[in-house]
N, C-alpha and C positions, 0 to 999 in steps of 0.2 A: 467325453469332456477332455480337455486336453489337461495334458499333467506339466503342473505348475512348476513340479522338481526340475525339468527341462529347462524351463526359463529360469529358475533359482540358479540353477548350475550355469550357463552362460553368463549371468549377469555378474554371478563371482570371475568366475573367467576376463572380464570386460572392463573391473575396476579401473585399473587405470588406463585404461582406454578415456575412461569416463572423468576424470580428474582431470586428466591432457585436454579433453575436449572445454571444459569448467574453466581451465587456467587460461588458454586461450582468448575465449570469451572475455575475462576477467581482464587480460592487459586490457581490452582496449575502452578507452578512457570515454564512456556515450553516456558526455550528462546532458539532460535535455536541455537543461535552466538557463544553459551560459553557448548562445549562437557560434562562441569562437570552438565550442567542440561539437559545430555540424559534421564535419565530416568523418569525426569517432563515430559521429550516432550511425549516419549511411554504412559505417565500416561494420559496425557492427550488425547494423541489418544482411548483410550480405553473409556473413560468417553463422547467424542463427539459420540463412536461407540455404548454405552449402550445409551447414550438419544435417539437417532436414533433406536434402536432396540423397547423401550418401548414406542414410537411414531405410533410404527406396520410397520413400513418402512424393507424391506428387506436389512438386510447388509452385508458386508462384508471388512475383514481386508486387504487391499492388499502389504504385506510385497517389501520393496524397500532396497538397500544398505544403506538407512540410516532413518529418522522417517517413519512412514507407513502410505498411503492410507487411508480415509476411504469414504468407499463409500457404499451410499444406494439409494435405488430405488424406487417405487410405484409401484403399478399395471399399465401395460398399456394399452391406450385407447384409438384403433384403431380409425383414422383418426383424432388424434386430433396429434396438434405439442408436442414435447416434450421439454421439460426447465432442463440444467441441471446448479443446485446451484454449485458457486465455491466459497470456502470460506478457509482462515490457521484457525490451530491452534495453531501455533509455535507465538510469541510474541516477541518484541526489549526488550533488555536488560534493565533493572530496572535502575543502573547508572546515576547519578552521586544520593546516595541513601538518602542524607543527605538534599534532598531540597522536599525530599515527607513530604509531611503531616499528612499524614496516611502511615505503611507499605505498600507496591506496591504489597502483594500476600494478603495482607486482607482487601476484598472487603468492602469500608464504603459507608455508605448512606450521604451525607452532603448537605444540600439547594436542592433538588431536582436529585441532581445527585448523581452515582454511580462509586467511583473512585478507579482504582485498574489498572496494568501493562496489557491491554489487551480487556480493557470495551471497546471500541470503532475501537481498529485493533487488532483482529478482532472479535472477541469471541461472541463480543451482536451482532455485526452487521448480522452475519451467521448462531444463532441461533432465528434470527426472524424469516429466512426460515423454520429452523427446527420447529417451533413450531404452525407457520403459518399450515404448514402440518400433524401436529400433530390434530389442530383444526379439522381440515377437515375430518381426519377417526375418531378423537372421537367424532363428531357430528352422526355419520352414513351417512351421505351425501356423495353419489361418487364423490372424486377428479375428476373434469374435463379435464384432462391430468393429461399425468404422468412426473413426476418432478424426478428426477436423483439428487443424492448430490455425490462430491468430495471435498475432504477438510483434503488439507495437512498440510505437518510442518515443514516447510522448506523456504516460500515464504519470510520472513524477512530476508533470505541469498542467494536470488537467485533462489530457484523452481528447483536446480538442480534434487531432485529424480523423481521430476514431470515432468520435460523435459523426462527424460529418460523415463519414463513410456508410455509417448505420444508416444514414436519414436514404441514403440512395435505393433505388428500386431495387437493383441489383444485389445487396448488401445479403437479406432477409434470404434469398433463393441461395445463395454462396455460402450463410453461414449456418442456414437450418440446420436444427438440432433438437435432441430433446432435454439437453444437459449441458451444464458449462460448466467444466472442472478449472476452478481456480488453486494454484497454488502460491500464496502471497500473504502466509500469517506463520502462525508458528503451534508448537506446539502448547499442551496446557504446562508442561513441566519438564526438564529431561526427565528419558526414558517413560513420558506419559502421552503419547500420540493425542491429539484431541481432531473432533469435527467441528467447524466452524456454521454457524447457520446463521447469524448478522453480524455485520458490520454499521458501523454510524457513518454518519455522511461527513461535508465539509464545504464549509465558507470561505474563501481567502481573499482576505482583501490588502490594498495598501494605503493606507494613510499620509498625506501631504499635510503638515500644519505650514502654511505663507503668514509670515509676520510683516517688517520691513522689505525695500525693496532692495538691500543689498547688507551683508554683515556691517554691524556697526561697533564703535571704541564702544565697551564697555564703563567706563569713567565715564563720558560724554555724555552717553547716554542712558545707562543702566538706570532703572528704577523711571525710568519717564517712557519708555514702549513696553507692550506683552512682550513679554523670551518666548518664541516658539518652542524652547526643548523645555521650559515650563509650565509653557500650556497644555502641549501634549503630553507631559508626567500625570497633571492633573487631569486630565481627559480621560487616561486608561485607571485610571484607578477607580473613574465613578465608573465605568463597566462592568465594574462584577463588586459585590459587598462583601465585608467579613464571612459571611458563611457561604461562602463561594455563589451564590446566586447571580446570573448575569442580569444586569439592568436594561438591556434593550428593552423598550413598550410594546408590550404582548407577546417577548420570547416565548414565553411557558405555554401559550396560549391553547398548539398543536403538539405537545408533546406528550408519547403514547407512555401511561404509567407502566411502572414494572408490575407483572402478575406474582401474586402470591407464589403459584406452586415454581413460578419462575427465580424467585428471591430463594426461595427454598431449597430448589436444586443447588445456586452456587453457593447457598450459606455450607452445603453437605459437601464442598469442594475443599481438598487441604491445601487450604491457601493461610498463610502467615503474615501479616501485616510487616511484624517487625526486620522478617526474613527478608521480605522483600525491599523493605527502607532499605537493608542493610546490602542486598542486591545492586541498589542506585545507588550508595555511597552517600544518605541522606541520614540524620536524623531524628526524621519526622515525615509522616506523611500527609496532605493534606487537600482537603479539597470540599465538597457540597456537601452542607449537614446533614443529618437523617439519613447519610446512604453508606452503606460496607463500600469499600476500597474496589474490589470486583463490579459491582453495581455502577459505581461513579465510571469507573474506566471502560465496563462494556454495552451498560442501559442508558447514562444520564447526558446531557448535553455537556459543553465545556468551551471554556476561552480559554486561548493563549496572545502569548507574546512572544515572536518568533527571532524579530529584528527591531532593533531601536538607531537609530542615528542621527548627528545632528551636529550643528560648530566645529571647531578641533578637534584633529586626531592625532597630532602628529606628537612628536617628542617636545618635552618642554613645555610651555607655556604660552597660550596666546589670549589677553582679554576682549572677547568678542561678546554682543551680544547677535548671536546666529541668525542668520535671515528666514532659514528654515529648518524643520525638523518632520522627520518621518517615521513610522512603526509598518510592521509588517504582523498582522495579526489573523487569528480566523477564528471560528466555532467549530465545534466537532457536532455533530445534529443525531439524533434519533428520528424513529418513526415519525411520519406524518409532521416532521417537520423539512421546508426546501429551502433552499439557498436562495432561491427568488425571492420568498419571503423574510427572510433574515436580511436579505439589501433593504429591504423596505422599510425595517424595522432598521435599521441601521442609519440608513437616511435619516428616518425620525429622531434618532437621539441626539446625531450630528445636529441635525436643526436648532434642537433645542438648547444645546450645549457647546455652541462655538460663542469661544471669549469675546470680549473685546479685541480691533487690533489684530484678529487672526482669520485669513481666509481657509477651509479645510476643504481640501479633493479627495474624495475617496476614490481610490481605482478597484473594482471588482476582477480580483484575478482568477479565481476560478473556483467549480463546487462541484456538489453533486449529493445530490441524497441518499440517507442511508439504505440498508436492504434486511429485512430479516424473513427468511423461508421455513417452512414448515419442518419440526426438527422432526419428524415421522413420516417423510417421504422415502416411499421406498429408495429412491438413489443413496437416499445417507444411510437406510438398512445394508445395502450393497456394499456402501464405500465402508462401513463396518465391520463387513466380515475382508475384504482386503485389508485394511490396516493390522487388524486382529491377529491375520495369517503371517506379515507380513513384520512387527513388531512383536510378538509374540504377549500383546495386551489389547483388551477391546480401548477405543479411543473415548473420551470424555467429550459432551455435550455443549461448545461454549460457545460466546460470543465474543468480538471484538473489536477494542477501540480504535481501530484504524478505518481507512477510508481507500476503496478503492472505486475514484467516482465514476465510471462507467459500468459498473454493474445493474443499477438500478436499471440503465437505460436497456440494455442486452436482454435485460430480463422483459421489461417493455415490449422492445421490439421484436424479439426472438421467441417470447412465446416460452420459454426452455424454463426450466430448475435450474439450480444452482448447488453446487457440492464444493464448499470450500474448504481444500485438505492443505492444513501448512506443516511443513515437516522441519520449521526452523524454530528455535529457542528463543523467548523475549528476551533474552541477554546476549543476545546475536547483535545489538549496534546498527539494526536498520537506522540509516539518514546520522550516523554518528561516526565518529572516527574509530578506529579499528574495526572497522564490521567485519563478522566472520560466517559461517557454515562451518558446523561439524559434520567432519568427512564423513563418521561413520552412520548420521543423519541422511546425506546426501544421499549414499548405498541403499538405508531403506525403504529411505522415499520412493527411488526407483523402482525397487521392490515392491513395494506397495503399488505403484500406479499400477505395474505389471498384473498385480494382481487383480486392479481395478476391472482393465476390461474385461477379465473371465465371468465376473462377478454380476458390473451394473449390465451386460448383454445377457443377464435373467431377467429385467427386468420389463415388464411387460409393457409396448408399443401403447 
């Protein structure tokens, strides 16, 4: 068996190798959401494809309708399982830009952390992988399986070019696997590594309330047409009631209950309500009755309200009554609930609930179903003795409220398991301003992956 001290010792060795290579990445500015930074997004495909090429990994660019593929390989090692890494490169928008503290495309170091638009979703998290494997052929030591990377630019809008790339014949033969090491959550707590075994899915839609056919004098006219930013006030509000329940007809309908022994485990987690309010700078915390805080955020379904807009914005004063108004809304879904069927249900409420005076478009922008995998698969025994070895604590059991919508499909098509190891903090700022990575996070993650593949190549074909 190869000795892990080897790869320990280069990796301390390679620090900031590993930082340099991070901050990098980091300048360049690839949000997916806004077309005028196509060409960050391609910049940056190319810079995930050069650090993968000088790693000695085999690669390749694979051109899609819109950012590209990248993907590389190892050698492979007959009867050992295969792991492929899935990781973006594409980032959330920088916005609202005036509450960073540092510019969001220059990476700063501040109190231990690493803060910039991208240090934590997803950039550091997926170049653990990469450098984890990087260790492993500049040691000279044979990789013990062969490890696979894909990692697009697209996943902060939906994974549409990567849906379509799956559906190809070609797709299944290129990225068979028996495993897909995501890293794209966090941990359960500093210094408390956790394993990830579901995630909830996601609906997003946009909303159009059309009133008049052009802004009209508020005087003139006010109190004799619907206000579209009235209607729509009233519109989202009957969506969900006092006790957080959402009113779509038949949301609840597929929604898989939480298990006893399952409620049980996280009630046995040291999680603190108030700690946490006081984490967001809330407080109060709030949401679906009959469920702990943990339960609401990692088992139960959920609305938001993302975006509101509508009339004047500017300085001053203008009496309008708006011609239109918009929201920017989703659901967060559980088991055996789809997005498909949430438009359905969606439609139906619109139907029944458009005003007087107001025509309403809904635009379906994008989903994907949740995933929860077996938490006693041998992968996540494997991935438990690396993290263990590698944090010097075994990792916790959990689930999480986020959404990474191309998983369900991977898992689909690809036949594979799923091992979701995030090595970032929920006070890391993912899709927020200041987002950060802690450096000394970054190092163990790496350490950890390293240790990954000693570990899941026991596990049996």
């Amino acid at each position: 068996m190869t000795d892990l001290k080897a790869i320990d010792q280069h990796l301390q060795q390679t620090q900031p190798k590993h930082l340099e290579i991070l901050k990098e990445l980091l300048r360049i500015p690839s949000v997916s959401a806004d077309p005028k930074y196509s060409d960050a997004v391609a910049a940056a495909a190319r810079s995930v494809l050069e650090t993968l090429q000088a790693a000695g990994l085999k690669t390749e660019l694979i051109e899609t309708a819109g950012p590209p593929l990248v993907y590389a390989e190892t050698a492979p090692v007959p009867g050992k399982p295969v792991a492929l890494v899935y990781g973006h490169y594409d980032v959330q928008p920088p916005e609202p830009l005036e509450l960073w503290e540092t510019p969001p495309f220059e990476p700063t170091e501040r109190d231990g952390n690493l803060y910039a638009r991208g240090a934590t979703d997803d950039k550091g998290q997926v170049l653990t992988h990469v450098h984890s494997v990087a260790a492993w052929i500049a040691s000279g030591q044979p990789l013990p399986m062969q490890v696979k990377f894909v990692i697009e630019g697209e996943e902060e809008v939906g994974s549409e070019q990567f849906a379509d790339y799956l559906a190809r014949p070609e797709a299944a033969e290129k990225l068979a696997c028996d495993v897909v090491v995501i890293s794209d959550s966090s941990q359960y707590a500093k210094g408390q590594p956790a394993i990830t075994y579901g995630l909830r899915g996601i609906a997003y839609f946009e909303l159009h309330f059309k009133g008049p056919k052009q802004d009209l004098h508020s005087g003139s006219f006010g109190g004799a047409v619907n206000n579209p930013a009235i209607a729509l006030s009233k519109f989202l509000t009957k969506m969900i009631d006092e006790d957080g329940h959402i009113q779509l007809p038949g949301f609840y309908d597929a929604v898989q209950p939480l298990q006893p022994e399952e409620r049980a485990n996280w009630a046995g987690l040291n999680f603190s309500d108030e700690d946490f309010a006081k984490e967001l700078g809330v407080d109060a915390l709030l949401g679906e009755t009959g469920y702990t805080t943990l339960e609401r955020r990692w088992g139960r379904p959920s609305f938001d309200i993302h975006g509101l807009w509508s009339g004047y914005q500017g300085e001053g004063g203008k009496t309008i009554v708006p011609a239109q108004a918009a929201a920017k809304i989703s659901f967060r879904l559980v088991p055996n609930q789809t997005p498909a069927e949430v438009a359905e249900q969606l439609a139906q409420f619109v139907a029944e609930n458009t005003p007087p005076g107001i025509r309403i478009e809904v635009v379906d922008l994008h989903g994907g179903p949740g995933v929860v995998v077996n938490p006693q698969s041998p992968f996540i025994a494997a991935a438990q003795k690396a993290v263990t070895g590698a944090f010097g604590k075994p990792a916790v059991l959990i689930r999480e409220g986020g959404s990474i919508p191309i998983v369900s499909s991977m898992v689909e098509r690809l036949g594979a398991d799923v091992l979701l190891l995030g090595w970032g903090l929920s006070d890391d700022g993912a899709h927020s301003p200041n987002e950060k990575f802690n450096i000394a996070d970054y190092y163990l993650g790496i350490r950890a992956s390293a240790h990954l593949w000693q570990h899941l190549a026991t596990v049996a074909k």
